[in-house]
N, C-alpha and C positions, 0 to 999 in steps of 0.2 A: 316816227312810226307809232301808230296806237291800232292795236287789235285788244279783242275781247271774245276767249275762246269759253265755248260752252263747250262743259261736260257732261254734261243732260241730265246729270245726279249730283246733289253733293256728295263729294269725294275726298277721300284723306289726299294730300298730295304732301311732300314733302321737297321738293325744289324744281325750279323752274329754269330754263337755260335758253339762251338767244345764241343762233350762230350768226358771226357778222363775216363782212369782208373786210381785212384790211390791207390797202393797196394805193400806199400815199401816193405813186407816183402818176396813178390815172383819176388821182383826186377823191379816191375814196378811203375815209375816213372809220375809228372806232366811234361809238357814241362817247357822248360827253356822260353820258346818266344811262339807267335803265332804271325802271320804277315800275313793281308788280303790286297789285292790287289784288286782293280776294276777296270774291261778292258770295254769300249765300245764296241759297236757293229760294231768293224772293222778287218780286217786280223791281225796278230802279229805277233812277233818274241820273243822270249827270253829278247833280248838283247833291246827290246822294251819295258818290263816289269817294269823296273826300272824308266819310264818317266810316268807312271799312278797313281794315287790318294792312297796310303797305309796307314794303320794303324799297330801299332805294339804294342803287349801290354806282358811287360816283367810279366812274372809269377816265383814265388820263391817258386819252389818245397818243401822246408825242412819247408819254414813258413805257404805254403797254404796247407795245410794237409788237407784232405777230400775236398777238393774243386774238383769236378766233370764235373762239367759245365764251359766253360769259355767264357764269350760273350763282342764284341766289336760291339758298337752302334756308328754308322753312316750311314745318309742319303745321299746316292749316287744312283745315276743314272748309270748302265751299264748291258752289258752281261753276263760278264759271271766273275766271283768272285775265284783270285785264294788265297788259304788257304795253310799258309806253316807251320807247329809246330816244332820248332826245340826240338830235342832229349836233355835230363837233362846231358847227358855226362858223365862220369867215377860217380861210386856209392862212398860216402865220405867212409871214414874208422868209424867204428865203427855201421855202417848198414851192415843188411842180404844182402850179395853177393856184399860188399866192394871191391875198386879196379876194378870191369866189369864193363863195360856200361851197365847201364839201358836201359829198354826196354819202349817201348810208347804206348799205345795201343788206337787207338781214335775208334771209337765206331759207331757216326754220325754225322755230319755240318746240323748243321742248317742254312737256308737265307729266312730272313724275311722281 
């Protein structure tokens, strides 16, 4: 999942939160990663993404069981905040719908 939310100002923010599903049994998965991004209040490129302020906060799907909420606190200054969750990846053997890729399902971002 990649979004990129404008705040139409730069803005103090101080943490950001993804709600996910977690619900191994219908195949839907925690993310393996989430990684926030904070862009200024300037034009961008892609390829200009990687020279801006990030956080990355690895999540372990099979150990954070019920965990729902996932939030990464830092105070930055900018526009617009991009949110990437990366997918849990092939389902282990010995879980419902073993071998597919899990599904991800995020719900709402929060920026506070």
């Amino acid at each position: 999942m990649n979004a990129i939310i404008d705040l139409k100002t730069e803005t103090d923010i101080c943490k950001v939160t993804i709600h996910v599903l977690d619900q191994n049994g219908s195949w839907i998965y925690l993310p393996a990663q989430v990684e926030i991004t904070y862009i200024p209040d300037i034009d961008f490129t892609e390829e200009q993404l990687k020279n801006f302020p990030k956080e990355v906060k690895a999540v372990d799907p099979l150990k954070d069981k019920g965990a729902r909420i996932i939030s990464i606190e830092s105070k930055q200054k900018c526009r617009y905040v991009k949110v990437v969750a990366k997918n849990f990846g092939i389902i282990p053997p010995g879980n419902p719908g073993a071998g597919n890729p899990a599904w991800l399902f995020v719900d709402e971002i929060e920026v506070q």
